[in-house]
FINU-695753 format. One line per 8 residues: their letters; for each residue z, y, x of C-alpha. Coordinates in steps of 0.2 Angstrom, whole numbers, plus 5000, padded with zeros to 4 digits. Layout:
REM FINU-695753
A = Z:Y:X ~ ...
REM end
This chain:
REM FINU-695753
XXXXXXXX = 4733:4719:4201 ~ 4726:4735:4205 ~ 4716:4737:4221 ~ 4728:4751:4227 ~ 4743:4740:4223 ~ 4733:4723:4231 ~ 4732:4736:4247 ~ 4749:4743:4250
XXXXXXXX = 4756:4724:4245 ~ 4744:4719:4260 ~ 4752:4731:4271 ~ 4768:4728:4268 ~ 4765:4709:4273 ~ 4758:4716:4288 ~ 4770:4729:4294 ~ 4784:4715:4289
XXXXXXXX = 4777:4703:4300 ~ 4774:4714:4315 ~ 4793:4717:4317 ~ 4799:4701:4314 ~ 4785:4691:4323 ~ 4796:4697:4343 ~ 4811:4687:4335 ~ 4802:4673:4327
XXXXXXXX = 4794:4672:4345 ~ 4811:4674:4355 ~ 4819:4660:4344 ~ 4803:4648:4347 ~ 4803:4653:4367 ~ 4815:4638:4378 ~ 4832:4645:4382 ~ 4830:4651:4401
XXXXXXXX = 4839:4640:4414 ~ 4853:4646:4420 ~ 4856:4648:4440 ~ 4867:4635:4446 ~ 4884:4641:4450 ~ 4894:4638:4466 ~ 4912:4639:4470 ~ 4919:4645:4488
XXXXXXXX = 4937:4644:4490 ~ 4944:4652:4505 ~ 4959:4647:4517 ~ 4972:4658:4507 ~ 4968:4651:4492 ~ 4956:4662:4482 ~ 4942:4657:4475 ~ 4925:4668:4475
XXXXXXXX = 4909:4661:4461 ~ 4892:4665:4465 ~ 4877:4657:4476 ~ 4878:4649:4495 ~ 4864:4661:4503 ~ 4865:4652:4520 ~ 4872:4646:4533 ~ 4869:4653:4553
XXXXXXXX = 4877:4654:4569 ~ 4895:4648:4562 ~ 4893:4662:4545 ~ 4891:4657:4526 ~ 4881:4671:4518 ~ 4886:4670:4499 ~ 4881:4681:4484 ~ 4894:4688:4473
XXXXXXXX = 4885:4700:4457 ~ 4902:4710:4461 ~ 4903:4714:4478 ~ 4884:4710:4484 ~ 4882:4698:4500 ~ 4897:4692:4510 ~ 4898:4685:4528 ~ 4911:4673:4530
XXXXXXXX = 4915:4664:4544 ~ 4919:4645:4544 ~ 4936:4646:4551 ~ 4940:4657:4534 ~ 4932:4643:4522 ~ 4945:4629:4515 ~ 4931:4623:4502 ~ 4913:4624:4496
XXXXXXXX = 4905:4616:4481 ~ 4887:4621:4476 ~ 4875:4617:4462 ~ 4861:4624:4473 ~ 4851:4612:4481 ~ 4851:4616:4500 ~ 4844:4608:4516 ~ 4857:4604:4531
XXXXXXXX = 4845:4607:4549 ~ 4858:4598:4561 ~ 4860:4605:4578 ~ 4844:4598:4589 ~ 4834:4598:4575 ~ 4817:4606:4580 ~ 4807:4614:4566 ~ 4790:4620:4566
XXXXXXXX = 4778:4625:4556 ~ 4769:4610:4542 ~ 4781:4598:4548 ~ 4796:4596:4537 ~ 4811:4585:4549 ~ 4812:4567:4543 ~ 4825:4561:4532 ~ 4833:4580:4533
XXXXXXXX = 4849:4580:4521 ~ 4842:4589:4504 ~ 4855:4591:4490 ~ 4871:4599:4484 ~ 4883:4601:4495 ~ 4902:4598:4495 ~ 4911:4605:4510 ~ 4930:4600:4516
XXXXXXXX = 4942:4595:4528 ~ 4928:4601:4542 ~ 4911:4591:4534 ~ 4899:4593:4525 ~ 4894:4579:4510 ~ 4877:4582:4505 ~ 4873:4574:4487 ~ 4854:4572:4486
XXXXXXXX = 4846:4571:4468 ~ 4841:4550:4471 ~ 4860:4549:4473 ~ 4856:4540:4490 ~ 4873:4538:4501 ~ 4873:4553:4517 ~ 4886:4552:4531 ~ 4896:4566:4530
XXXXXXXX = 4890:4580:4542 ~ 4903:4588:4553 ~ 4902:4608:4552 ~ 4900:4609:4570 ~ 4882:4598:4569 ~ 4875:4611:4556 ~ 4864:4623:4564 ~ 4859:4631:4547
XXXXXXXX = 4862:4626:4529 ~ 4847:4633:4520 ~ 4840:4632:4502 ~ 4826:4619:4500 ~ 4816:4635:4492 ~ 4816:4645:4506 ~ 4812:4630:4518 ~ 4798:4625:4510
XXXXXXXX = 4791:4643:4510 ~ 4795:4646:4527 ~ 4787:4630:4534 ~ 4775:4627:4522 ~ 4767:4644:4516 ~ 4761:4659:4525 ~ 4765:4676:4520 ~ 4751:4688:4516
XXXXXXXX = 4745:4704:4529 ~ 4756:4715:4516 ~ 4772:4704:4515 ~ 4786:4702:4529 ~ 4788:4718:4535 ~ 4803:4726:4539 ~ 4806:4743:4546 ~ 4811:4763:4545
XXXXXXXX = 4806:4778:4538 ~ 4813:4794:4545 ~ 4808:4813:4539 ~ 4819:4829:4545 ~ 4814:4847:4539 ~ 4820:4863:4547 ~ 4817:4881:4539 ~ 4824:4898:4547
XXXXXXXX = 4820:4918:4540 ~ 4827:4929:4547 ~ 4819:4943:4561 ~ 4809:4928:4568 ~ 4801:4916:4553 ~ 4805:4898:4559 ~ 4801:4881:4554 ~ 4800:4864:4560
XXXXXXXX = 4795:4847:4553 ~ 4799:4829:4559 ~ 4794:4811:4553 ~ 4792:4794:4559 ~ 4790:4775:4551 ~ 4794:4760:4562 ~ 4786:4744:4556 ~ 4789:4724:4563
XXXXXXXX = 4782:4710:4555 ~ 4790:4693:4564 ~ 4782:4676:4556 ~ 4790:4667:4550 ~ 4801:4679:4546 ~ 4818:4670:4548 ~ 4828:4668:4563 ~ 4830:4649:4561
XXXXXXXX = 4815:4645:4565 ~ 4805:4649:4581 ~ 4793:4665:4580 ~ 4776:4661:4580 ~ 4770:4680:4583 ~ 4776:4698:4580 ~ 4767:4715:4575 ~ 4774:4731:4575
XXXXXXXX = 4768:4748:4572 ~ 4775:4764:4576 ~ 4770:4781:4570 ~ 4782:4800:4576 ~ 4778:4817:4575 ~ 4787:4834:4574 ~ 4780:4849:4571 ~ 4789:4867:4574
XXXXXXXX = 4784:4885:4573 ~ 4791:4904:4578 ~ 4784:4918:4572 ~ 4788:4937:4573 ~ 4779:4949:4566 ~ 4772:4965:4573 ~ 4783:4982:4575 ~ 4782:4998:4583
XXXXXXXX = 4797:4999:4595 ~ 4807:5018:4595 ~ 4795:5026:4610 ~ 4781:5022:4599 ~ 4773:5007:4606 ~ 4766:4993:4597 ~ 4772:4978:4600 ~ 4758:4962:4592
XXXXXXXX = 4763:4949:4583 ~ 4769:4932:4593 ~ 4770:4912:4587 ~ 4777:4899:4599 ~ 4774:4882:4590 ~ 4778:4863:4596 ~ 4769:4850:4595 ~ 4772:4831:4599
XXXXXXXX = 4766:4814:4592 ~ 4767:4797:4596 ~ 4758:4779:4588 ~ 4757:4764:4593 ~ 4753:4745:4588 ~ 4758:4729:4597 ~ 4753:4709:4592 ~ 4763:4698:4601
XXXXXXXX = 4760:4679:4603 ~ 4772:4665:4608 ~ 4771:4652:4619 ~ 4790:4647:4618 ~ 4805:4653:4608 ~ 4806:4668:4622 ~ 4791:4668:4630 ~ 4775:4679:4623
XXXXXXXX = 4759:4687:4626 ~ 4754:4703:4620 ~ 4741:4717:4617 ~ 4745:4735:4616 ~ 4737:4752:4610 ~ 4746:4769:4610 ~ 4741:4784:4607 ~ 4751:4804:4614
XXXXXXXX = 4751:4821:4612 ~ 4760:4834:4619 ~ 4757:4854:4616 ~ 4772:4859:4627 ~ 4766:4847:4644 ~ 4747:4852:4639 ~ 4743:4834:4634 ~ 4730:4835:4624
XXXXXXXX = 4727:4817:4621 ~ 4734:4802:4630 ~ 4728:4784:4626 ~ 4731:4767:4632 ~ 4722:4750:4628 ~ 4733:4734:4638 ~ 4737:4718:4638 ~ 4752:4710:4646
XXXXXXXX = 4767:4696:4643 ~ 4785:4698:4637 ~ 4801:4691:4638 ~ 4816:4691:4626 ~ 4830:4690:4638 ~ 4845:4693:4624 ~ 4842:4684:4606 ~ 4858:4684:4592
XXXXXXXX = 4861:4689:4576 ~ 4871:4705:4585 ~ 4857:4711:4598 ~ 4840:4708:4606 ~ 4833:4714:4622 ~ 4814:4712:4627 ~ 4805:4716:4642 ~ 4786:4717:4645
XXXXXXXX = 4776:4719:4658 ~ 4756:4728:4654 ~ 4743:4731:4662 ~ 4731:4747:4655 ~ 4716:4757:4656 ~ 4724:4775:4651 ~ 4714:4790:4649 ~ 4723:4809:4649
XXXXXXXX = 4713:4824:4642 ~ 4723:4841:4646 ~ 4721:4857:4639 ~ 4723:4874:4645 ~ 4723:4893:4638 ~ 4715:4897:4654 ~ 4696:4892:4656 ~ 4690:4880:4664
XXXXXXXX = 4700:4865:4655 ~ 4706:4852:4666 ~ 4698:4836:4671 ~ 4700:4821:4661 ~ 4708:4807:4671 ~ 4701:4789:4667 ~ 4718:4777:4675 ~ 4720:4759:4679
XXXXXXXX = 4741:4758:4674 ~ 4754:4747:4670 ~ 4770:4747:4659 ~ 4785:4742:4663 ~ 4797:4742:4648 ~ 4809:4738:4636 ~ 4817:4736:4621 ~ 4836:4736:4614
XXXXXXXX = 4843:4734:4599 ~ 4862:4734:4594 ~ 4868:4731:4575 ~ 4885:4739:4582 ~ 4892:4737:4564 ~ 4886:4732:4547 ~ 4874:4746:4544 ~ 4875:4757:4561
XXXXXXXX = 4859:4751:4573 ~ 4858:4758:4590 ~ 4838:4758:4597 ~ 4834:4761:4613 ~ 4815:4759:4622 ~ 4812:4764:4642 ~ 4796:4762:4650 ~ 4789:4767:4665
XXXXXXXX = 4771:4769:4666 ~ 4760:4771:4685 ~ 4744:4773:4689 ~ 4737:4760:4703 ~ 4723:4772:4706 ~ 4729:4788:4705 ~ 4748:4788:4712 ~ 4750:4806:4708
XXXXXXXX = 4749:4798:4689 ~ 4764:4793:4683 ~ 4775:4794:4669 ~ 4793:4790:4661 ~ 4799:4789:4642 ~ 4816:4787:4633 ~ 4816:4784:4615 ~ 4834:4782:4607
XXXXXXXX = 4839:4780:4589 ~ 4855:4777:4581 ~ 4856:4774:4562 ~ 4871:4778:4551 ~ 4874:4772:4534 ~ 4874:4784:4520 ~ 4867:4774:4502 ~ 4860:4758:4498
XXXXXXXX = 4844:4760:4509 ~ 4847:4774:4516 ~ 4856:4783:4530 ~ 4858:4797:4544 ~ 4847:4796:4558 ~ 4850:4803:4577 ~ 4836:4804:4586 ~ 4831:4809:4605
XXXXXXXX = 4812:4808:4614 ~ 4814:4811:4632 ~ 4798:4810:4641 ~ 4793:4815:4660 ~ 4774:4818:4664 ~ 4772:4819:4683 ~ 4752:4825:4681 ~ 4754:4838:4673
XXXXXXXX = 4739:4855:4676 ~ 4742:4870:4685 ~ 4745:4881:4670 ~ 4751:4899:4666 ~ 4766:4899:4661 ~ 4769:4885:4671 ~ 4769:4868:4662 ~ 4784:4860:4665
XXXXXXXX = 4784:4840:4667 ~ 4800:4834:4658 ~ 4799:4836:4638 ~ 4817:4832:4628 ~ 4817:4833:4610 ~ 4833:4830:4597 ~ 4831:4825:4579 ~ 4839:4823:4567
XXXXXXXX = 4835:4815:4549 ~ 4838:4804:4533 ~ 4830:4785:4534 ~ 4823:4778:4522 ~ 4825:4756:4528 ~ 4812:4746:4522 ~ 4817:4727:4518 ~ 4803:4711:4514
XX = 4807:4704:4499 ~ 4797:4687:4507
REM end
């Protein structure tokens, strides 16, 4: 055989081997397990395939590939039979964190007639549970996680992401800009077990400018160029530590700016303790009480500049949050800010926020910042003390995945 012919026989080999060598591997890779089907069957009869997510506050979450995640209240279950392997947390059942519940019900579950038959993988005889004595059905996956492992600085955040964009020309050249992300970390980071601490970070700004530009008016007279432009922004952070389910300690940082009430800069540093008065799966209202050094830097087109003012405050706030229906969120924050040492010094905000569904993760955003400075300088034109804006936007909601 011929060295040219020994090559190209070589390379044949080779190129034959190369596209059969994925299927060779396929055939010699183990099937993958499949997900273990389960079956719901609801009081009018149908019957609905697919996986039991959960179970809390009286509603099974289960996963249909066709229509997505469904609520479903007892009352509208006949039956449930499950391949997944769950845990049944019975009502009184305290969980906490590296201390799995002894003798909690592990296995597949078979629900009917108003109980709860867990089948456990020993094949070891259970009472039937009645439906009323579970708290939460969960699978033993996601308790383990939850009790046992600790998610990293990156994982379990939740939260918004809001940009709006305004643009006008025409005599006068307009434009504005708006954007904010909203950020909360709650560990653990599901509502059956008692939060341990809380993070949240929160960043807004907008941005807007008119321009004209310069003419000469009929009699001859020049008339300059003008530019009026707004300017407002807004960040803070907040860790939050619990003592009880309700009960937490906190520390606080915030950061404003203001062009329209000559606020040049505005920063806070505080510490204080909170209290969730409201908890449910529909709404949630905390109230905190802080106290703050605070320090306000003004400006003015005028020399001299204003003082600086170095403030011993408190804050008095809180926070509301309404899921009004699936996928319209209602967020309101109030907080009343004095000064112990400099009465004069005192300040009011309103944030309010309602979210609208539009696709998938996204929706519509309504947005208004209504804030009232009390200090503000002597300035010309005169600075006024209340400042109200209205946004609007698209949101961008950002899910954890742990």
């Amino acid at each position: 055989m011929q060295p040219v012919q020994r090559l190209r026989l070589i390379l044949s080999a080779a190129v034959l081997i190369f596209i059969l060598l994925p299927s060779i591997a396929r055939a010699a890779a183990p099937a993958p397990q499949k997900k273990p089907t389960d079956t719901l069957v609801f009081t009018n009869g149908d019957t609905l395939t697919g996986t039991f997510v959960r179970e809390v506050g009286g509603k099974v979450t289960f996963h249909s590939d066709m229509l997505g995640d469904l609520d479903i209240p007892w009352k509208n279950i006949k039956e449930i039979r499950t391949g997944t392997t769950l845990a049944v947390i019975k009502s009184g059942v305290v969980l906490r964190r590296g201390h799995m519940p002894a003798n909690l019900p592990v296995g597949t579950l078979a629900v009917s007639n108003g109980f709860i038959t867990v089948h456990p993988a020993n094949h070891a005889m259970i009472q039937p549970i009645p439906i009323k004595s579970a708290a939460y059905i969960i699978d033993e996956a996601s308790l383990q996680k939850q009790i046992v492992g600790r998610p990293g600085i990156t994982q379990g955040w939740n939260g918004a992401a809001t940009v709006g964009l305004t643009l006008v020309q025409a005599t006068q050249n307009q434009y504005a800009f708006s954007g904010s992300v909203a950020l909360a970390r709650v560990v653990p980071t599901v509502n059956w077990l008692a939060p341990r601490n809380r993070t949240t970070v929160d960043y807004a700004q907008s941005y807007g400018k008119i321009t004209q530009p310069a003419y000469t008016d009929p009699t001859g007279t020049f008339v300059p160029a003008t530019s009026t432009k707004t300017s407002i922004f807004h960040a803070d952070a907040e860790r939050d530590e619990y003592l009880s389910p309700r009960i937490y300690y906190l520390g606080t940082v915030a950061f404003d700016h203001n062009y329209s009430q000559s606020l040049d800069l505005q920063q806070i540093y505080g510490g204080g303790i909170g209290y969730t008065i409201l908890k449910s799966p529909v709404q949630e209202l905390d109230v905190k009480a802080v106290v703050q050094y605070e320090r306000q830097a003004f400006f003015s087109a005028t020399p001299p500049p204003p003082a600086s003012k170095d403030l011993i405050a408190s804050t008095f706030g809180g926070t509301y949050v309404r899921h009004v229906t699936k996928g319209i969120v209602f967020t309101q924050n109030l907080d009343y800010i004095p000064a112990w040492n400099n009465l004069h010094a005192y300040s009011f905000n309103e944030n309010d926020t309602l979210a609208l569904p539009a696709y998938k993760n996204f929706s519509f955003s309504l947005g208004t910042l209504d804030t009232y400075l009390n200090d503000v300088p002597l300035t010309y034109p005169p600075t006024k003390r209340n400042s109200f804006q209205f946004t609007a936007g698209v949101t961008y909601s950002i899910k954890s995945k742990y």
